[in-house]
Structure formats: C-alpha cells, structure tokens
C-alpha positions as CSV (number, residue, x, y, z in Angstrom):
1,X,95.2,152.4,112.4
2,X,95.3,156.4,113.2
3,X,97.9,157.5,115.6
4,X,95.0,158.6,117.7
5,X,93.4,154.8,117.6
6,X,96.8,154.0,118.9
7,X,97.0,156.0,121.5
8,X,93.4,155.5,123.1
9,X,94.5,151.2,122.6
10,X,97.9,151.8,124.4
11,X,96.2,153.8,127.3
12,X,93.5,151.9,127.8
13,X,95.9,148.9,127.8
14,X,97.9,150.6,130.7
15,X,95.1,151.4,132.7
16,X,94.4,147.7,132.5
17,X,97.4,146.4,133.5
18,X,97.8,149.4,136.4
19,X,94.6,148.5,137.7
20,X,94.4,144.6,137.2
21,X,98.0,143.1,136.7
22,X,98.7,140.3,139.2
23,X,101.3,141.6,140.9
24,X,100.2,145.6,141.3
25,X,103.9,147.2,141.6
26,X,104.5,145.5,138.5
27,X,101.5,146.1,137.1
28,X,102.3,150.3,137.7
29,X,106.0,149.6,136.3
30,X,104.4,148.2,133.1
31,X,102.0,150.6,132.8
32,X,104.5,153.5,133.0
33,X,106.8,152.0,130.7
34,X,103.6,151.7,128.4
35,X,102.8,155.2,128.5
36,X,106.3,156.6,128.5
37,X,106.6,154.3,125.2
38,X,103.6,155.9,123.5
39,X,104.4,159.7,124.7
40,X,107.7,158.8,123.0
41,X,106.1,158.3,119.6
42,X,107.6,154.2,119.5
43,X,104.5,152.9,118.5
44,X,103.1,156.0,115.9
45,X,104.2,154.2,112.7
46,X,102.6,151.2,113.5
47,X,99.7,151.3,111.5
48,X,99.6,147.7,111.0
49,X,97.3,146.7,114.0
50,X,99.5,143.1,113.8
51,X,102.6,145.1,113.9
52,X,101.3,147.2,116.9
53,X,100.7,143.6,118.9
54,X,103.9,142.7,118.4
55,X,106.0,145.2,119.5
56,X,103.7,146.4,122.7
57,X,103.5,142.6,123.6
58,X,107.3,143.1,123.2
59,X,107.0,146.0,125.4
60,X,104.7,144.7,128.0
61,X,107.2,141.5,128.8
62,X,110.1,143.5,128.9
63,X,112.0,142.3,132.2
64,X,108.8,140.3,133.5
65,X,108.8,137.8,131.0
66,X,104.9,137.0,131.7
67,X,103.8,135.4,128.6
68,X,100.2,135.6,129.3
69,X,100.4,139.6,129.2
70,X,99.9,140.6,125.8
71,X,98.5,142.5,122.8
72,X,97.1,139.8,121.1
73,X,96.3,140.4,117.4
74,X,93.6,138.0,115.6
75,X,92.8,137.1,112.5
76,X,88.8,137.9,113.1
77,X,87.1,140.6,115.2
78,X,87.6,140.3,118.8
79,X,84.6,139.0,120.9
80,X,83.6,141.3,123.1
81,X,84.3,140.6,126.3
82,X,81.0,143.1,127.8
83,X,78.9,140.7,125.2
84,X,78.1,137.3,127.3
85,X,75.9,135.5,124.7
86,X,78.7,136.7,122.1
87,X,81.2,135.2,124.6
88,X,79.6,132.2,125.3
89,X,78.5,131.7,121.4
90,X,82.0,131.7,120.2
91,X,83.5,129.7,123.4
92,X,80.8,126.7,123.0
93,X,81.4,126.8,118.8
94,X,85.0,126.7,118.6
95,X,85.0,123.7,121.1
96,X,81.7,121.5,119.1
97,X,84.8,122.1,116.0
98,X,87.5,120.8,118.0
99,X,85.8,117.6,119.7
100,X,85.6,120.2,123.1
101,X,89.4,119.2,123.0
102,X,89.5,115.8,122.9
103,X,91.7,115.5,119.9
104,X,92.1,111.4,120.5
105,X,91.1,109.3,122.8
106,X,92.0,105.5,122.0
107,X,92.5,102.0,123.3
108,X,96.0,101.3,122.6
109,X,97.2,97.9,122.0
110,X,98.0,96.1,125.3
111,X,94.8,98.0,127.1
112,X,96.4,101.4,127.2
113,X,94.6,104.4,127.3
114,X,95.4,107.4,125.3
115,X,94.1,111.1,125.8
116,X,95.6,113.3,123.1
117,X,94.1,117.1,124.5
118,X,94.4,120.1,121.8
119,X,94.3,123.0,121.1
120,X,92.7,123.8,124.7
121,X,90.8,122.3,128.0
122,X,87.5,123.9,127.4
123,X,85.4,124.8,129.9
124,X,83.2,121.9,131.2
125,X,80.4,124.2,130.2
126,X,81.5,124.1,127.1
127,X,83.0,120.5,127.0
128,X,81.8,118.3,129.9
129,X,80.2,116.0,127.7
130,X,83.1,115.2,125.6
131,X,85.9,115.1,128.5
132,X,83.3,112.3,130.0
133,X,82.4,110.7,127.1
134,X,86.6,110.0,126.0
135,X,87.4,109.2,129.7
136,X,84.5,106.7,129.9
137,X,86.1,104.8,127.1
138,X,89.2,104.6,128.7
139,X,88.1,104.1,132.1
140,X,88.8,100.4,132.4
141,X,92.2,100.2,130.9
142,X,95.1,99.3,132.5
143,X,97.3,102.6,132.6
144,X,96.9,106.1,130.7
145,X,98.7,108.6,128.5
146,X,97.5,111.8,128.4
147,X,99.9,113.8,125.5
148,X,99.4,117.7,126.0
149,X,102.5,118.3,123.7
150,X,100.0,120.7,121.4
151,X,98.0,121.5,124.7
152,X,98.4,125.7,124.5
153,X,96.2,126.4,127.8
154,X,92.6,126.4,129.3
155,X,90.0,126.5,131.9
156,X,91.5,125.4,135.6
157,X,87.4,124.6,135.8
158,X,88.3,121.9,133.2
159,X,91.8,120.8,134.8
160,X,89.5,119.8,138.2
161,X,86.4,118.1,136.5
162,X,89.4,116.1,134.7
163,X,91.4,115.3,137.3
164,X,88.3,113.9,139.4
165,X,88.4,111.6,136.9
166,X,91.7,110.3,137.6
167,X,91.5,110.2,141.7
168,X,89.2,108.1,143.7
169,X,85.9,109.1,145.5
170,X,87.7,111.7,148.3
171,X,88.3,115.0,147.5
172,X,92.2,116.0,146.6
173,X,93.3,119.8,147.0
174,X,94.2,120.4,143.4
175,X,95.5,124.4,143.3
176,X,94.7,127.7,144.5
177,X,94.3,130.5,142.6
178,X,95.1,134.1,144.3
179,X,93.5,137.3,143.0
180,X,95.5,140.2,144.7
181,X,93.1,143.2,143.5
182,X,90.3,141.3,145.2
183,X,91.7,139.9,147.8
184,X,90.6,136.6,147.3
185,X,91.8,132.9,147.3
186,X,89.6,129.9,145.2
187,X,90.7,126.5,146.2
188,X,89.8,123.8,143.6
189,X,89.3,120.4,144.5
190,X,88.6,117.3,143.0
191,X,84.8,116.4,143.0
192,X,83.0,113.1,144.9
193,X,80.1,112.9,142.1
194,X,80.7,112.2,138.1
195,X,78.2,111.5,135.2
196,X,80.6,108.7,134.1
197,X,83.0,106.0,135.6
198,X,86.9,107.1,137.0
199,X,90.0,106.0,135.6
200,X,90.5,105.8,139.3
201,X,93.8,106.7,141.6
202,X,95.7,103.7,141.8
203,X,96.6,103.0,137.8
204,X,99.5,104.5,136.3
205,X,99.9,107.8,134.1
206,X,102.4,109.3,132.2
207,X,101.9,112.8,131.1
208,X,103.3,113.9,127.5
209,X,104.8,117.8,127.2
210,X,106.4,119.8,124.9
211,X,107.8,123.5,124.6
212,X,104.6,124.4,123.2
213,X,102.3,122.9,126.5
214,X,101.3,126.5,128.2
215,X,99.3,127.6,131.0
216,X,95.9,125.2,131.6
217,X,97.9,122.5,129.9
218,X,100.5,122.9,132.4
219,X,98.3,123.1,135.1
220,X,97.0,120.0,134.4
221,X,100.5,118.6,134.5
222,X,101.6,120.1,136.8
223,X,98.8,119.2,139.2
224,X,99.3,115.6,138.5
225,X,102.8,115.7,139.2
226,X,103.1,117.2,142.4
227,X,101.0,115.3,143.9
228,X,102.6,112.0,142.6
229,X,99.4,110.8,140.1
230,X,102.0,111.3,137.1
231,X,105.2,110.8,135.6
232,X,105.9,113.9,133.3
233,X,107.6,112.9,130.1
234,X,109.3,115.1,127.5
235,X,110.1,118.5,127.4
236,X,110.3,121.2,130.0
237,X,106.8,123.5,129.7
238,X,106.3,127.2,128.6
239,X,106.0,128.5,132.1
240,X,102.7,130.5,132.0
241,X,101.1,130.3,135.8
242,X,98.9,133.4,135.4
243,X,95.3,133.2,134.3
244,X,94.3,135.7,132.4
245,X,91.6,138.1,131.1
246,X,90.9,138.9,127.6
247,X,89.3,142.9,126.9
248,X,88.6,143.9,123.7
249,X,90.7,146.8,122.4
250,X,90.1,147.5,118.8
251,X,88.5,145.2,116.2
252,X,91.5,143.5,115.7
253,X,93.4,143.5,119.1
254,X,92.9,142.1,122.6
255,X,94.4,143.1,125.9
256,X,95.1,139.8,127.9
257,X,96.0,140.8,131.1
258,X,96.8,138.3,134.5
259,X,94.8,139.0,137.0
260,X,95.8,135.7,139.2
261,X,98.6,133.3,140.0
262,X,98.4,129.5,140.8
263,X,99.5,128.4,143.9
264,X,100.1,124.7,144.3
265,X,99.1,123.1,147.8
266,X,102.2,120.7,147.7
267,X,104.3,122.8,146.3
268,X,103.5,126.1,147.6
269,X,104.2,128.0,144.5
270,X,103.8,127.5,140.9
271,X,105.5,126.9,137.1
272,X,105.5,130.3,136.3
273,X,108.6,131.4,134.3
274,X,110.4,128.3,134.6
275,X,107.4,125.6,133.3
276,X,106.7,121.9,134.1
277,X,110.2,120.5,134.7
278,X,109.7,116.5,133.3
279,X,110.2,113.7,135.4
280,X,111.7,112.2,132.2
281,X,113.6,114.7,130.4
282,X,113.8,114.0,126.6
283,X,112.7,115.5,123.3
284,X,108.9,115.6,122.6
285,X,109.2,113.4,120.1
286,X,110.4,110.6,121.5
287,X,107.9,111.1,124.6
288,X,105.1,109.0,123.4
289,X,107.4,106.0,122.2
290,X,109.1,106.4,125.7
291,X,105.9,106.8,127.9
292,X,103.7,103.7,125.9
293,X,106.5,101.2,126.8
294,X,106.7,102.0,130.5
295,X,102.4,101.6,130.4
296,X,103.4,98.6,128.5
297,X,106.1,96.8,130.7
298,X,103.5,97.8,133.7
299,X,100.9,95.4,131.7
300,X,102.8,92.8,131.1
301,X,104.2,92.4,134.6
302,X,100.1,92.4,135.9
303,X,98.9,89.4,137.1
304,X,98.0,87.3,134.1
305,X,95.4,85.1,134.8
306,X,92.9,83.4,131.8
307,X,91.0,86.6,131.3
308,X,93.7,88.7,130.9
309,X,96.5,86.4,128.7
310,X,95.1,88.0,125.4
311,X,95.8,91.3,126.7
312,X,99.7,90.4,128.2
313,X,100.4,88.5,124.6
314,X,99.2,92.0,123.0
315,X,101.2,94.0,125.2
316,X,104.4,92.0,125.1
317,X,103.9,91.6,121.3
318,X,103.8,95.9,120.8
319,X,106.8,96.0,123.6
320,X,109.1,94.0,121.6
321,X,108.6,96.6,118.2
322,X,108.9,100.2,119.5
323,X,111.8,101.8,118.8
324,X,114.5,102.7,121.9
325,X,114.5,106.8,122.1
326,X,117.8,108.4,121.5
C-alpha cells in the first residue's frame, strides 16, 4: 500500500467510527486517537495491508477493549458492502459450504440431542432451512446440548428463530438491541408460528462454551441463561455484546464498526467485556463429557415405563463409561 492509500483508509475509518461508534464520546475519542496516530506517521511503513490491520485494530481497542471494532484484513477481496446481490451472494454461499452452521446435529445414545453450531448462526435468510431441518431431528428427544465452543458470532435474527424453537407457543422477550445514532430500540422475541416441530420449554439444556464463543454465539447463550432455559457449561465467553457493521476499505481491509449494544430484558445489561460467565465453570474440554452425563442422569431418572426401558438401559449403559472431568 501507498502512504497516501493509507491515509485515505485510516480517515475514512475515523470518520466511521466518529459518526457510527456505539457509544458517540467514544466513538470521537477513538477517532482522534486515529487521526492523531496517522498525522504522527505510526502507520506510514506499513505497507503490508495485514500489518496495517493489525496494528490500527491494536489502535482502535486501545482502552475500550471492544473486540468487534476492528481493521479486519482478509485473505480475499472484501464484499462490498454498497453491493447487495454481492452481499447476499457471498452470505448465502459460505453458509450452503458450511451446512448454514449446523456443524452436527445427532441423536446421542440415551435420546440426547446434540446441536454442534460453527463457524456462525447464519441468517435465517440464509439458513432457515437447515436450523429447522437439524432441530426437527432432535425435536423429540429427551434433553439437548447445544456446543458453541467454535461458535465465533452471528445474526441475533438467527439467535430468535432458534430459540423459538426451544420455548413453547407464547412469545418470550429475548434481547434488545439499542442504536444510539438513530435513536432506536428493536426488541426480539420468540415467534408463535414454525415450519417444523419445538424442542419445546420444559426439557433440559445445557449449553457448551469456550474462550473462542464470541458475539451471536454468546448471545445465544446468553439469552438462554438468563432467562433460566440453560445451564452454561465450560469456559467463560469472549465478551463481544456489540453488533457490528462491516464497510469496505481497501481490497483487502474492512472497517467493522459497532453500531449497537444488547440489552438483556432480565438482566438489564449485557456480556460485553466480561463474556458469558458459566453456570458450570470448567475447561472446554471437559464441557461435553460433563454436560452429556447430567442429560443422561436426567434420562435415566424419567419415568420408565415399556416404551421407554430400551432408552433408560441405553442411557444408564453410556452413563456408567464417561470419563469424571478433572
């Protein structure tokens, strides 16, 4: 990159986060640190457009800490963000490649279900069909894990058409999301009418995190857990609350900028900087192991009549094998 290139990205990246940032007095600190940084000559040398990412990203969450507010290099050219059909193109192909998220969805022994969700919760534009097809299937077993240890974020669109699935008919207050430069609050709710059967609200869930579970992830976990639907096993979140935008800066190099923050109903406030603090704390390794044998002692302590002995003797069967974490 030219030093001139650099320039136009940097101020074009403050004006972004002066005019758009979440929280506006921050958003005019950043931006002035931004420009201060460039007029400097800090970033001159940085032809490397990866290099450049790096160290304004550096800058940009100097003191704030907001991990959505970046300079995000990539590997391929940046999709336009002014280009819908571009948009919507390479939204709707990378989540056909990825099964729209659903990265396993299985009957476990002793009628568990299990919802493995990576890389991201797609849009249900882009991945309806494949949320409802995988929580069909697991619809009528007994209790649910749902592992978002590689879950790294997504659409809070997708969070609510989700968690419909795991209420019953009457609609729950979810989240709110606040956009300060507008003025505006969205409310999301759970949803009275699916195209497939509910897991419903009464079974249990246990929810899987890691370090790595960020923003829609955490939402989704989040969500869950305040309003007692889940028990949060593993390790303590990324702490990313702010939904972002994504503006293409140079081939090579996005701005992703906040633009709103979550505000939980129960709660009042959200995960931001400190993440989704586990009901059970322990590593993410041992979260599955631990999570599978509460479903699993919740089975076997069902009523067992005729129908249902083959699935107790299964359950009791796997319970006796896992291994004890720690």
């Amino acid at each position: 990159m030219r030093t001139d290139e650099i320039k136009t990205v940097t101020e074009r990246l403050a004006v972004l986060v002066e005019q758009k940032y979440v929280f506006p007095e921050v958003g005019a600190e950043v931006a002035a640190r931004l420009r201060q940084a460039a007029a400097a000559g800090r970033y001159d040398e940085l032809t490397d457009p990866e290099q450049l990412g790096a160290q304004v990203t550096a800058d940009l969450q100097a003191g704030n800490q907001d991990k959505h507010l970046r300079l995000k290099y990539h590997l391929d050219e940046v999709v336009d963000e002014t280009d819908p059909v571009a948009e919507e193109a390479a939204w709707m192909a990378r989540s056909e490649l990825t099964g729209g998220g659903m990265a396993r969805v299985e009957r476990l022994p002793g009628n568990v279900g299990l919802l493995e969700i990576r890389p991201l919760l797609f849009d249900p534009a882009h991945a309806g069909r494949q949320v409802s097809a995988a929580l069909s299937l697991l619809a009528a077993t007994d209790a649910l894990v749902i592992d978002l240890r590689r879950c790294l974020g997504g659409s809070p669109e997708m969070v609510t058409f989700l968690c419909s699935h795991l209420f019953d008919g009457e609609p729950v207050h979810l989240n709110d999301l606040v956009t300060p430069a507008e003025g505006t609050r969205r409310q999301f709710w759970t949803v009275p009418l699916l195209p497939g059967p509910r897991f419903g609200g009464s079974k249990p869930i246990w929810v899987l995190t890691s370090s790595a579970t960020f923003s829609g992830g955490e939402e989704l976990a989040y969500d869950l857990q305040q309003l007692g639907r889940a028990t949060v096993v593993g390790e303590r979140t990324g702490g990313g609350a702010h939904p972002r935008e994504g503006f293409k800066l140079h081939p090579r190099l996005e701005a992703t900028v906040p633009i709103m923050r979550a505000e939980n109903p129960v709660s009042g406030t959200n995960w931001e900087g400190v993440g989704v603090i586990p009901d059970l704390e322990l590593a993410a390794a041992d979260a599955f192991d631990e999570a599978y044998r509460l479903a699993l002692r919740h089975v076997v302590e069902l009523p067992a009549g005729p129908e249902r002995r083959s699935v107790t003797d299964e359950a009791s069967e796997v319970l006796g094998s896992l291994p004890v974490a720690g």
